[in-house]
C-alpha positions, 0 to 999 in steps of 0.5 A, a space after each residue: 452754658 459756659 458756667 455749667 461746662 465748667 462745674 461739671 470740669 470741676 467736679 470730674 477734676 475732684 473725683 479723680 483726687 485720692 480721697 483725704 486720709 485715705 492710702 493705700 491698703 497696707 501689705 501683710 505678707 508676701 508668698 515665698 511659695 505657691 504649689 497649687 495654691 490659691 488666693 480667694 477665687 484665683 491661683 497664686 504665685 510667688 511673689 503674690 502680695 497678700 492684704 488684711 482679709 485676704 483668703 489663701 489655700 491649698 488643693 490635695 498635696 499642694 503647699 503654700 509659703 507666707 513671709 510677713 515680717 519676721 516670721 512665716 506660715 506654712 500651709 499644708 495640703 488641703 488646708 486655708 487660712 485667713 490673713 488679719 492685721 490685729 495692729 493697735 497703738 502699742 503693736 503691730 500684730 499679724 493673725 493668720 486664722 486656720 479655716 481649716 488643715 494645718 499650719 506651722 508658724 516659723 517665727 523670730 523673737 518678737 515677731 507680733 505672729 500668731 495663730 487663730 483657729 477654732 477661736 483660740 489663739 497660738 502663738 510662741 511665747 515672749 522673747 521666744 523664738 518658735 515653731 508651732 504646728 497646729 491642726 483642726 480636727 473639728 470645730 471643737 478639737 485642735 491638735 498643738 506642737 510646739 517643736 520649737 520653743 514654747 507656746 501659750 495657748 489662750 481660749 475664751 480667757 483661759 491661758 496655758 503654756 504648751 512647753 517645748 518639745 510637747 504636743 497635745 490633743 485640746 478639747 474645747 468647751 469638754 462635755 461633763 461626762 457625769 451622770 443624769 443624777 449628778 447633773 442636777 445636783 452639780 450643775 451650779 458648781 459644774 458651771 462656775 468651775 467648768 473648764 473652757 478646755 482640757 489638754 491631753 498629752 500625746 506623741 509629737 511625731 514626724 509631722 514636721 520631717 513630713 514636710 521636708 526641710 520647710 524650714 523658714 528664715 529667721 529675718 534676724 539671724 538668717 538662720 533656717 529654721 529646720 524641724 528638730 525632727 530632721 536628720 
């Protein structure tokens, strides 16, 4: 009796043990602002400290604030997006997805910050300091500004630079407008040379000053980030 008390002992003492090379999930950003916001099910507060996988988003009018390391994400109204770590052996990368909205990135040089949406990826360009806007019209059409230094874009393998100051409409997986006729006789060269994207320039506009002084902290130099478009 006395041997089976103490097996059971040793085997409630080992399963109050942390597991070997287990430790605790790595923080990827913290919420500076939460105006009604939520993270997954539940409301979210400043303060909030946000892990790989994690769901945030924001109601009719609300906003939300994300730091992680040198750079900040900005959610709009009715907007959400999807926290991933994308750290391998030579860097550490954050990826905040947009499910759906509008998101700025406010990011240092060097900050391994970056944008998905609709299987693409946003991000400044390198030894760049930047503010990105990107919006989801559809699941097939974006909406990318790059207010503040450059942005390379990249879809399905294909790369473009989005340089400062501009803005464009990106049409993912185009559809050929060719006739019936055409499409027969084509359709070989159409596919080896199909484009995986188009960009179509339009005007940047007040998007940024829409969303007043949300300028974010440079963690390097202190300075705000404060959209060009503000007076």
């Amino acid at each position: 009796m006395r041997g089976i008390q103490r097996l059971a002992a040793v085997v409630t003492a080992s399963l109050l043990l942390p597991a070997s090379g287990r430790g605790a999930p790595e923080a990827l950003g913290v919420v500076m602002e939460a105006n009604q916001a939520r993270l997954g099910a539940y409301a979210v507060t400043q303060g909030s400290t946000v892990f790989d996988g994690d769901k945030l988003s924001t109601g009719s009018g609300g906003t939300l604030r994300l730091r992680s390391g040198r750079a900040m994400f900005y959610l709009r109204g009715e907007s959400s997006l999807m926290v991933r770590s994308k750290s391998d052996a030579d860097s550490k990368r954050v990826e905040a997805e947009l499910v759906a909205g509008e998101m700025v990135l406010s990011s240092a040089v060097d900050s391994g910050a970056e944008i998905a949406a609709c299987h693409a990826k946003i991000g400044p360009g390198a030894n760049t300091a930047a503010i990105l806007e990107v919006r989801i019209l559809s699941s097939r059409e974006l909406v990318v500004v790059a207010r503040r230094g450059a942005a390379e874009f990249s879809y399905h393998g294909e790369d473009a630079v989005i340089e400062e100051g501009k803005a464009y409409r990106v049409e993912l997986d185009p559809i050929d407008d060719g006739s019936a006729a055409d499409e027969k006789n084509k359709k070989a060269a159409h596919k080896k040379n199909k484009k995986k994207f188009i960009l179509i320039a339009i005007g940047v506009g007040g998007g940024a000053t829409a969303l007043g002084i949300w300028g974010a902290v440079d963690a390097v130099s202190g300075r705000a980030f404060v959209s060009p478009d503000h007076p």
